[in-house]
N, C-alpha and C positions, 0 to 999 in steps of 0.2 A: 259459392253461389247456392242457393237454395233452389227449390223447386219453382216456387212464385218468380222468383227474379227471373231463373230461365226463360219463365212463360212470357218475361216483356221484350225478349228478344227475337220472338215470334213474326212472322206475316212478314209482306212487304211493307220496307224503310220508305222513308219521305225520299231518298236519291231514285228509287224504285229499284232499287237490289234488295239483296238480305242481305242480314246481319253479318259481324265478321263472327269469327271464332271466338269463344273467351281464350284466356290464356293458361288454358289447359289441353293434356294432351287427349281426348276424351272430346273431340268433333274433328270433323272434315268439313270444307266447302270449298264450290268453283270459284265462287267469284271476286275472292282476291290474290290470281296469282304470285301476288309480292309473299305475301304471307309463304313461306316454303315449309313449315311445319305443319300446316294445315290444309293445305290447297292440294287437290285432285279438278286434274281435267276435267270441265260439262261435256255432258251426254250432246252428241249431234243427231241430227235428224235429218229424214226429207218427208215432204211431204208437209199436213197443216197441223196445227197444233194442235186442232180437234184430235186428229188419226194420234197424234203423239202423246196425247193426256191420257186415250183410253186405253193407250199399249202401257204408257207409265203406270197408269193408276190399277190396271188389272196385275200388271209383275208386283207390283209392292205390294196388294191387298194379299197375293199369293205368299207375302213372307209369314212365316211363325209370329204370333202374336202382334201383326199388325192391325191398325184401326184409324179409317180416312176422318179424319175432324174437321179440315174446311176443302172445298171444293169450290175456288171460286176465280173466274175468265182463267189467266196465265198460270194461277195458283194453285196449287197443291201442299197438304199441312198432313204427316200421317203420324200418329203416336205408335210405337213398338214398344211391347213390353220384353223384357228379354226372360229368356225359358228360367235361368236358375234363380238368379237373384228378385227378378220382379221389376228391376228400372223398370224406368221409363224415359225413352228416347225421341226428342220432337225429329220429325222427317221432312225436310221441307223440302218443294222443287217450282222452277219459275221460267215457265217458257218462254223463251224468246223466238217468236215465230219469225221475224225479218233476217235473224242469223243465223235460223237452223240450231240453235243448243237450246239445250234445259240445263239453267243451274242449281244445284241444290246444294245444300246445309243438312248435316246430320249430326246432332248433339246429344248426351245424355246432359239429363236434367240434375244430374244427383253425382258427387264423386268428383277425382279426378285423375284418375285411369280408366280407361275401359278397356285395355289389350288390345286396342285396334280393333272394337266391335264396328264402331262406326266405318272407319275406311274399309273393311273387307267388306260390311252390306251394302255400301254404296257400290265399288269394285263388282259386285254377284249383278247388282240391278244394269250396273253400265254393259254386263256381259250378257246377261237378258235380254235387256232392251235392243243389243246389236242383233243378238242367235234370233230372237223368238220375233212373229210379225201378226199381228190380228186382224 
């Protein structure tokens, strides 16, 4: 997959979820636990979505080479560049206020390994988001 194509699997889908995984090992996301190679538990919450976007979007802004690209109602889209090589990784997260979770997708754009970069910075944000409270 190239970089462009990556980019059309971006934002919220017409079912109103995200994307799946491709089929590489090189992304994480919530929201198809059938998928077992790819799926990690959504973030829970309490409290409104508002209070939940501005604890998410301040923990993620705080990663190394993060940078927020859409910001929009339920939405969150962050690109991360990674320290050595330079990727670039789309960050995406999607609150569901009536259930209490944010799901998200985290993909590199390029490749197909990444050593588990994706699932361990999802794994740090999920440990964030419980520890830290703003």
């Amino acid at each position: 997959m190239t970089p462009e194509q990556a980019k059309t699997y971006l934002g919220i889908q017409h079912d109103g979820g995200l994307s799946p995984c491709p089929d590489m090992p090189n992304a994480v996301c919530s929201f198809f636990p059938k998928d077992k190679s790819h799926y990690l538990p959504p973030i829970t919450f309490e409290g409104s979505e508002d209070s939940a976007k501005e604890r998410l979007r301040a923990i993620v802004q705080s990663l190394s080479g993060a940078t927020l690209v859409t910001d929009d109602g339920p939405y969150l889209h962050f690109e991360i560049r990674t320290k050595v090589m330079k990727f670039v990784d789309d960050v995406e997260f999607l609150i569901d206020e009536a259930a209490h979770i944010i799901h998200f997708r985290s993909a590199s754009r390029l490749g197909y390994w990444d050593l588990a970069v994706n699932a361990r910075r999802m794994k740090k944000v999920k440990l964030l988001f419980k520890i830290i409270q703003i």
